[in-house]
Every structure is written in structure tokens, then in C-alpha cells.
DSSP file (Angstrom, degrees, kcal/mol; ACC not computed):
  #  RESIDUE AA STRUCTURE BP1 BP2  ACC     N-H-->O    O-->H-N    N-H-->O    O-->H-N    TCO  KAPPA ALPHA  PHI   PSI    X-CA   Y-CA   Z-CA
    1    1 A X              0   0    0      0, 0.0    45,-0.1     0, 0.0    46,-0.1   0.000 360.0 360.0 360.0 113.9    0.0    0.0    0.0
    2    2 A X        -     0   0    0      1,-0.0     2,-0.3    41,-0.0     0, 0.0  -0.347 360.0-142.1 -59.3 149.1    1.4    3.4   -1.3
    3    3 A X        -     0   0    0     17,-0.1     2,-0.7    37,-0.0    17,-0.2  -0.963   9.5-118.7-129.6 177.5    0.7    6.3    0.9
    4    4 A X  B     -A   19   0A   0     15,-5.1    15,-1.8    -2,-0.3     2,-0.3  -0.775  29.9-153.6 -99.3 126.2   -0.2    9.8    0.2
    5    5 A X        -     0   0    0     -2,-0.7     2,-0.4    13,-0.2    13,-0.1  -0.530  13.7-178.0-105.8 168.4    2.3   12.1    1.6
    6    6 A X        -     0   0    0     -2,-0.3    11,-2.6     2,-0.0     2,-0.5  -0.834  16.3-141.4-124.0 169.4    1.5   15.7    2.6
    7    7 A X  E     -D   16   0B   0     -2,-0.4     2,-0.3     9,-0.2     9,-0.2  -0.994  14.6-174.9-134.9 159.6    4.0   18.5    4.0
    8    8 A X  E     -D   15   0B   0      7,-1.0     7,-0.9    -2,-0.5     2,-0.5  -0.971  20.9-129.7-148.6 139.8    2.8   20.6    6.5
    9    9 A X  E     +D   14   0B   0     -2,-0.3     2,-0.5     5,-0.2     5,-0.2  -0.865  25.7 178.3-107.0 114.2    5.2   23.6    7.7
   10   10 A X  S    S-     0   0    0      3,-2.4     3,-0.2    -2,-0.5    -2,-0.1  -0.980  75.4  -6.6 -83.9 115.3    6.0   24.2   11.4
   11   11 A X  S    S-     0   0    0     -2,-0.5    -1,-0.1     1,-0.3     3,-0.1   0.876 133.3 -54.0  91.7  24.8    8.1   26.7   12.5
   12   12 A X  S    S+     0   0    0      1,-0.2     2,-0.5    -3,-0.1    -1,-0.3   0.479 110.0 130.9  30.7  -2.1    9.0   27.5    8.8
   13   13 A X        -     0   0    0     -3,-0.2    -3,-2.4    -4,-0.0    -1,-0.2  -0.818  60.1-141.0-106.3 138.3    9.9   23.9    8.4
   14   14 A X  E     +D    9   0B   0     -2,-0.5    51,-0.7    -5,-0.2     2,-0.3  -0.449  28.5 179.4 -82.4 144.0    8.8   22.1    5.8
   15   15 A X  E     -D    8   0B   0     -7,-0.9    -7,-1.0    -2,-0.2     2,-0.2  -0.944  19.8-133.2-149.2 116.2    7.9   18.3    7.4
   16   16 A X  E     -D    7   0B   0     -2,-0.3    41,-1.6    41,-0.2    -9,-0.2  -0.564  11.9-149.6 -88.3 156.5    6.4   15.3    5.1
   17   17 A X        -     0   0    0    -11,-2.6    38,-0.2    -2,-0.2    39,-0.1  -0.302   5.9-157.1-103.4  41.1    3.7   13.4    6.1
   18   18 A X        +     0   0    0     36,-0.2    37,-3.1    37,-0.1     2,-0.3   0.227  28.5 178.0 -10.3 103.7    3.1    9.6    5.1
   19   19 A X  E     -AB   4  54A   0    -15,-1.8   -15,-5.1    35,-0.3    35,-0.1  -0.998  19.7-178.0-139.5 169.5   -0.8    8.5    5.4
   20   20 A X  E     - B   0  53A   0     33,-1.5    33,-0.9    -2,-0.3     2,-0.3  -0.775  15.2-172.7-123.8  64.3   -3.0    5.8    4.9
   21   21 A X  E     + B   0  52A   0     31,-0.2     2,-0.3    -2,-0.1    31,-0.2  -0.658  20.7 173.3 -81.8 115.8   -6.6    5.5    5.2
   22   22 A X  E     - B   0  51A   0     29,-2.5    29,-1.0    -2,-0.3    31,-0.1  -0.865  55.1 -20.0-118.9 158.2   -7.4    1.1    4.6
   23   23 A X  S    S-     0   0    0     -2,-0.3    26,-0.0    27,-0.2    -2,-0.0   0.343  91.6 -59.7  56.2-145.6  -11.2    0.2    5.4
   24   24 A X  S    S+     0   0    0     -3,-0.0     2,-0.5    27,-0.0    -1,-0.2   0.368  80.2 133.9-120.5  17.2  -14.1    1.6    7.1
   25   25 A X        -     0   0    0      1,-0.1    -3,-0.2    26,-0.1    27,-0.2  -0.559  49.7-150.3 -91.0 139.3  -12.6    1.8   10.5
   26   26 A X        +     0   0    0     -2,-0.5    26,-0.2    25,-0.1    -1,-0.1   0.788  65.0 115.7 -34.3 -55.6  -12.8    5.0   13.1
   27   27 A X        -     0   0    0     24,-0.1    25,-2.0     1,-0.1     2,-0.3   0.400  52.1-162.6 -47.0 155.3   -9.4    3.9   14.7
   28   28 A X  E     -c   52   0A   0     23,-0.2     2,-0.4    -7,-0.0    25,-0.2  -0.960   3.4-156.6-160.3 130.4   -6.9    6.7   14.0
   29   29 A X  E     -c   53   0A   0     23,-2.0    25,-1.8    -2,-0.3     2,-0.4  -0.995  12.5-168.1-148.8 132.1   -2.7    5.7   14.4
   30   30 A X  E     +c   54   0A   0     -2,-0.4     2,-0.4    23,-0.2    25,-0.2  -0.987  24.5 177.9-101.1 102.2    0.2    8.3   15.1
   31   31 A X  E     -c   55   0A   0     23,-2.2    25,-0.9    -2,-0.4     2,-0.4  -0.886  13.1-164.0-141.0 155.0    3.0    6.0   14.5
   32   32 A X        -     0   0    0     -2,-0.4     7,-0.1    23,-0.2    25,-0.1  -0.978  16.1-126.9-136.2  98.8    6.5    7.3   14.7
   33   33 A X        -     0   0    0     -2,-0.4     6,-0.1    23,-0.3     7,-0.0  -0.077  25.0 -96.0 -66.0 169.2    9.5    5.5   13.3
   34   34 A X        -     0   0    0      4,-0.1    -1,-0.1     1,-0.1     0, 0.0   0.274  49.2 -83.8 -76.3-160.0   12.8    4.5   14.8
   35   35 A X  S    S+     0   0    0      1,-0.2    -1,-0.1    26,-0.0    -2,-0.1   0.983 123.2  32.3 -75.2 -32.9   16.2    6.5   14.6
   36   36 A X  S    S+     0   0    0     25,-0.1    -1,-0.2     2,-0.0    26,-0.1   0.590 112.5  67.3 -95.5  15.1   17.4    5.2   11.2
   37   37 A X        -     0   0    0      1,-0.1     2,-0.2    24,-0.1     4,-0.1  -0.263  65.6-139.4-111.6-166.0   14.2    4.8    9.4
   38   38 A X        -     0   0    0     19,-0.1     3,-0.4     1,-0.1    -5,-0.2  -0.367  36.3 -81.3-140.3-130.7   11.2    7.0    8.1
   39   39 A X  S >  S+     0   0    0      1,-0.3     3,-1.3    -2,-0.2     2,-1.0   0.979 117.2  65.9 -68.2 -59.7    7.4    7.1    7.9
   40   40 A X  T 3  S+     0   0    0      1,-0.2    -1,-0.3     2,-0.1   -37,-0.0  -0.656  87.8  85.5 -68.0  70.5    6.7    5.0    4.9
   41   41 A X  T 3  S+     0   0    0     -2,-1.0    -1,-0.2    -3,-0.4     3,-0.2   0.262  83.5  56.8 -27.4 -52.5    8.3    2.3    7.5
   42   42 A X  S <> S+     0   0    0     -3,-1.3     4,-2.2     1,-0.2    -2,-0.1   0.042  77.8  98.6 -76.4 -17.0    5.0    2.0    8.7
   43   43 A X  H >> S+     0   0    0      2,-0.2     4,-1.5     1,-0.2     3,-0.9   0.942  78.7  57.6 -41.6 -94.8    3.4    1.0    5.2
   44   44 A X  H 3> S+     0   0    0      1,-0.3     4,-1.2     2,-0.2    -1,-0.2   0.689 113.6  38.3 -17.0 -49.5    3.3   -2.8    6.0
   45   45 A X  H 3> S+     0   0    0      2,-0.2     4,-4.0     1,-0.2    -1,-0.3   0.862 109.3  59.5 -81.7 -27.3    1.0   -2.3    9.3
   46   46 A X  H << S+     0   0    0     -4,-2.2    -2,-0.2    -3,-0.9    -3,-0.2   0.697 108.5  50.1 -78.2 -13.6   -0.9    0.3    7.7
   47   47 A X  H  < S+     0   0    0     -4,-1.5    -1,-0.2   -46,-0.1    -2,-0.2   0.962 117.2  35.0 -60.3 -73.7   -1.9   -2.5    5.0
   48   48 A X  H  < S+     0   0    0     -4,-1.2     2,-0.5     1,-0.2    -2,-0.2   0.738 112.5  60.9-105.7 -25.9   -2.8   -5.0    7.0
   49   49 A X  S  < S-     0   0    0     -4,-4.0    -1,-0.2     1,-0.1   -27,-0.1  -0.916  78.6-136.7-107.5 132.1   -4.7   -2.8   10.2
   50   50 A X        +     0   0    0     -2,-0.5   -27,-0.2   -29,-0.1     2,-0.1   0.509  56.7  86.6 -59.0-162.8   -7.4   -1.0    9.0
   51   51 A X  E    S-B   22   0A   0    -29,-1.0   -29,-2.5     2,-0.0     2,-0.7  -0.434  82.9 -66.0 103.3 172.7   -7.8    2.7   10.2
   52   52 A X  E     -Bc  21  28A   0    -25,-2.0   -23,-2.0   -26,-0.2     2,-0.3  -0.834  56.7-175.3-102.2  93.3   -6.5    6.4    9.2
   53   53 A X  E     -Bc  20  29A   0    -33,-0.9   -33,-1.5    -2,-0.7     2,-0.4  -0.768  16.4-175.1-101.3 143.3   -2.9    6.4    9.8
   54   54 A X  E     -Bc  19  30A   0    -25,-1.8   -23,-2.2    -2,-0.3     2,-0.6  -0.978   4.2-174.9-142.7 132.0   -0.6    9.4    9.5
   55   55 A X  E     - c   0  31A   0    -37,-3.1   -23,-0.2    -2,-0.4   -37,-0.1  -0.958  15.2-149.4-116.7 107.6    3.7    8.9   10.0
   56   56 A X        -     0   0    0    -25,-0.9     2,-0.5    -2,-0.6   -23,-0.3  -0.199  20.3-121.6 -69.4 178.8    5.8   12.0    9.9
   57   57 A X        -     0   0    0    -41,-1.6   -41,-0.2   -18,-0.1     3,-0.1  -0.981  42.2-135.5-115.3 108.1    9.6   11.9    8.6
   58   58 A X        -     0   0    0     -2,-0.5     6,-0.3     1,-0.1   -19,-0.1  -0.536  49.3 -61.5 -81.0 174.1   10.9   13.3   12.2
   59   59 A X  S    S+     0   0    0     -2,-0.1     7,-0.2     7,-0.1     8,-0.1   0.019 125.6  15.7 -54.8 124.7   13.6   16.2   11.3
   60   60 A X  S    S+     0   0    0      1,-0.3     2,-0.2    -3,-0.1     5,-0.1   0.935  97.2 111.2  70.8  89.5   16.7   14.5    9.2
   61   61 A X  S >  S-     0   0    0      3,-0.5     3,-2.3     1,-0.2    -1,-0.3  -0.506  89.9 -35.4-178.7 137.6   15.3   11.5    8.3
   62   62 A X  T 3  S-     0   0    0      1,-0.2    -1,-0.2    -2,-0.2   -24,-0.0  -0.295 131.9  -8.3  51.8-103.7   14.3   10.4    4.8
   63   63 A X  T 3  S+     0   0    0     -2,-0.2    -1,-0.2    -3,-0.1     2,-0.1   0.370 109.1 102.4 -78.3  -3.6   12.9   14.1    3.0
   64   64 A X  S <  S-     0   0    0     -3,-2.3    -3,-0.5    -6,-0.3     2,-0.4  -0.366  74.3-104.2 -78.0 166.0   12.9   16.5    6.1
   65   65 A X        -     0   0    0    -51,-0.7    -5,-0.1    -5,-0.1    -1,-0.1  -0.697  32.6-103.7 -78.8 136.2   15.4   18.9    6.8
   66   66 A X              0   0    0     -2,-0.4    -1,-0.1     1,-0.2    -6,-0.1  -0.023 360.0 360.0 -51.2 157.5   17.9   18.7    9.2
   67   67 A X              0   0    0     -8,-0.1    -1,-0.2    -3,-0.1    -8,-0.0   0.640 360.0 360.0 -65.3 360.0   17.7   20.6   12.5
């Protein structure tokens, strides 16, 4: 499952966003990757449990900017 990523600017940083809406369920997932990985990490679970899922890229990691 591809996701649709978004940026959304904090703080005049630009920050992408990985999500994932599968099925028809409410349930709603903040999910946060590890240190060397990035959002689309998250891809695999967002497949297989339904729900609205959204994974940032936290600052230096895959397409963000570094601090």
C-alpha cells in the first residue's frame, strides 16, 4: 500500500507526512519511526490494520530537513 504524503510547515519547516486510510474503521494511528528509518516504515502495518494512519519523517530523516 502506497501512501499519500502531505507537508505541512511548522516553525518554517517544511515536514512530510506519510498516510494511509485502509477500510471503514474509526481507529486513527500516530506512528513514529525509529532512529534510522522514516514514515513509509509504517506501510506494511498500515496494509494490514485497517484505520487512518498518519507517520511523519521526524527532522533529518528520509525528505525532512535537518535541524
Amino acid at each position: 500500500m502506497e501512501p499519500h504524503f502531505q507537508t505541512l510547515t511548522l516553525d518554517e519547516v517544511p515536514r512530510r507526512l506519510a498516510r494511509w486510510t485502509s477500510g471503514d474503521s474509526p481507529r486513527q494511528f500516530l506512528a513514529l519511526h525509529g532512529f534510522t528509518g522514516s514514515g513509509v516504515d509504517w506501510a506494511p502495518f498500515a496494509a494490514r490494520v485497517p484505520g487512518e494512519w498518519v507517520a511523519p519523517d521526524l527532522l533529518g530523516h528520509a525528505v525532512s530537513p535537518a535541524l
